[in-house]
C-alpha positions as CSV (number, residue, x, y, z in Angstrom):
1,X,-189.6,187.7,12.3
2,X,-189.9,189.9,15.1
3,X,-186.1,189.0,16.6
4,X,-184.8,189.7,13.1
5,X,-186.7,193.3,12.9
6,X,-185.8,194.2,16.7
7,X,-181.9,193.1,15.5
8,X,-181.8,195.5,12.6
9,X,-183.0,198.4,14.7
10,X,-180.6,197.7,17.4
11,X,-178.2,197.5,14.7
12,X,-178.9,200.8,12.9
13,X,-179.0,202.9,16.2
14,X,-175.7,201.4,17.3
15,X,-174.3,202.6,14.2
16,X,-175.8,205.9,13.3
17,X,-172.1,207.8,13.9
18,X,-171.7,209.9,10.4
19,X,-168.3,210.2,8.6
20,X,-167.6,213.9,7.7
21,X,-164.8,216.5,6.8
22,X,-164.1,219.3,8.9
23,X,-165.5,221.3,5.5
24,X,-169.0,219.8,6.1
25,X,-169.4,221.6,9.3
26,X,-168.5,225.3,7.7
27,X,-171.4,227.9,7.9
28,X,-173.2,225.0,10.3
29,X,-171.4,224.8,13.3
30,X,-168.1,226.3,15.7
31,X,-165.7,223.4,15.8
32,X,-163.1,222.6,19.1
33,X,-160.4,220.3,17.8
34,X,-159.3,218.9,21.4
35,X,-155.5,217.6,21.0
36,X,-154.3,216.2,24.7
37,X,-151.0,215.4,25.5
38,X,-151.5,211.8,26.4
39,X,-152.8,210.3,23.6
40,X,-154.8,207.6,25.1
41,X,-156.7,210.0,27.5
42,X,-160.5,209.5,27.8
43,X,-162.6,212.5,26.4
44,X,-163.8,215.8,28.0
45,X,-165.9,215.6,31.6
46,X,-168.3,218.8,30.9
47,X,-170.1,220.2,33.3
48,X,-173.9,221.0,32.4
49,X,-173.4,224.3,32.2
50,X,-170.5,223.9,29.9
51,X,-172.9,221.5,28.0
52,X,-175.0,224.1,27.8
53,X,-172.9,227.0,26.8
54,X,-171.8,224.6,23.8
55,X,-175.2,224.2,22.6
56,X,-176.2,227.8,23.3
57,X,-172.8,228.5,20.6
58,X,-173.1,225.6,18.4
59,X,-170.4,224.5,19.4
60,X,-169.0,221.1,18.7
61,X,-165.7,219.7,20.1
62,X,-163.6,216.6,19.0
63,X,-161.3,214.9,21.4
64,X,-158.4,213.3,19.7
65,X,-157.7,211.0,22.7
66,X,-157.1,207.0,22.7
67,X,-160.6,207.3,20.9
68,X,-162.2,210.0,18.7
69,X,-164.9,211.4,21.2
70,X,-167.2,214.3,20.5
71,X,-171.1,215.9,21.3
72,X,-171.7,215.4,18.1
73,X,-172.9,211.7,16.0
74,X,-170.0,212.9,13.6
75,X,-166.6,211.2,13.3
76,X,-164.1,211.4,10.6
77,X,-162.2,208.7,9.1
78,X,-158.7,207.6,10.3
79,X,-157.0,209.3,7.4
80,X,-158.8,212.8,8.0
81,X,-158.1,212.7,11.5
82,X,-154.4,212.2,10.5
83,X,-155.0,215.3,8.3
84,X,-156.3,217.6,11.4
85,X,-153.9,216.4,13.6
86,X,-151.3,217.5,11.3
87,X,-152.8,220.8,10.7
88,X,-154.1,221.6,13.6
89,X,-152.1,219.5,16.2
90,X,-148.9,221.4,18.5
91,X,-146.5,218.6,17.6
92,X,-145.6,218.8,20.2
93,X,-146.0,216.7,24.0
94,X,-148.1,219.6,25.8
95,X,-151.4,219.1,24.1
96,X,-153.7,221.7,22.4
97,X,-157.1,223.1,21.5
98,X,-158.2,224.9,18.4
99,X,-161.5,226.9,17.8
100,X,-162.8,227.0,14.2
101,X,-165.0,229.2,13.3
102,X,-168.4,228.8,11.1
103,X,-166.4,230.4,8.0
104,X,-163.8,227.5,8.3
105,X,-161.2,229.9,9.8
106,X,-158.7,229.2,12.6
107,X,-159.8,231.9,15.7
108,X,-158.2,230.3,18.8
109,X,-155.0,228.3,19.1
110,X,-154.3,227.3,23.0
111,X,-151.3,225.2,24.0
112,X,-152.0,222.4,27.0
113,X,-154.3,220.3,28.1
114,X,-156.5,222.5,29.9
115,X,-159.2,224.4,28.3
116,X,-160.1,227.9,29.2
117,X,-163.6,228.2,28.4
118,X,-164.2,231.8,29.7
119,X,-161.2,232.6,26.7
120,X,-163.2,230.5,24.8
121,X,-166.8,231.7,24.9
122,X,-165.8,235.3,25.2
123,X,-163.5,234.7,21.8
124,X,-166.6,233.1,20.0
125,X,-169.0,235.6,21.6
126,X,-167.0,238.5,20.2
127,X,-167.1,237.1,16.5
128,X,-169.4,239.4,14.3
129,X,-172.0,235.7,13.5
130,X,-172.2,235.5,17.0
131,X,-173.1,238.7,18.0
132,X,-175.7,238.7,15.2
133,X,-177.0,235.4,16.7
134,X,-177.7,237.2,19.9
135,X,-179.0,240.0,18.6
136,X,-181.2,238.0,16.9
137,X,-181.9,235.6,19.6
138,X,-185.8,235.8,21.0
139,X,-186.3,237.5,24.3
């Protein structure tokens, strides 16, 4: 009885990835859609303080690579991330990042495959919810 317990909690933590829309995250969370050129390239390698900064921003990226990867428990389905890269995606073979705002709305569209995150954090710390958020951010 106990094997069969311990097996079923293995088993649910293994599996606790949620499937989502991009829509699900709006009002909740900034969104990087991550688009490389080579499309079996292993995710992003983060610094800490580039960990940190995305947590500070709630900030949550998805890495289209050989694998969806992201710092998040959320994935979408196959279909949906046909949908994004068709939306959001260059088309073309340089790779590129978009930032999505907590309204839904399309604030940063970088060709390549390397991010600039000081473009980045200074475009998401200029957005009216953001300076709100540190205005309202304890001392």
């Amino acid at each position: 009885m106990d094997i069969l317990i311990t097996f079923l909690l293995i088993m649910a933590s293994t599996n606790s990835q949620t499937n989502i829309e991009i829509k699900d995250l709006q009002w909740k969370n900034r969104v990087l859609l991550v688009f490389p050129s080579d499309k079996n390239a292993k995710g992003l390698d983060l610094a800490d303080a580039i960990q940190e900064d995305l947590v500070e921003r709630d900030l949550i990226y998805f890495y289209f690579g050989g694998e969806l990867e992201s710092n998040s428990q959320y994935t979408f389905t196959k279909n949906h991330q046909k949908e994004l890269q068709k939306l959001y995606g260059s088309g073309t073979d340089k790779g590129n990042y978009v930032l999505i705002g907590k309204d839904g709305g399309s604030k940063l569209q970088e060709s390549g495959n390397d991010i600039n995150w000081p473009l980045l954090f200074s475009t998401i710390d200029s957005m009216p919810m953001r300076i709100r958020e540190m205005n309202n951010k304890p001392q």
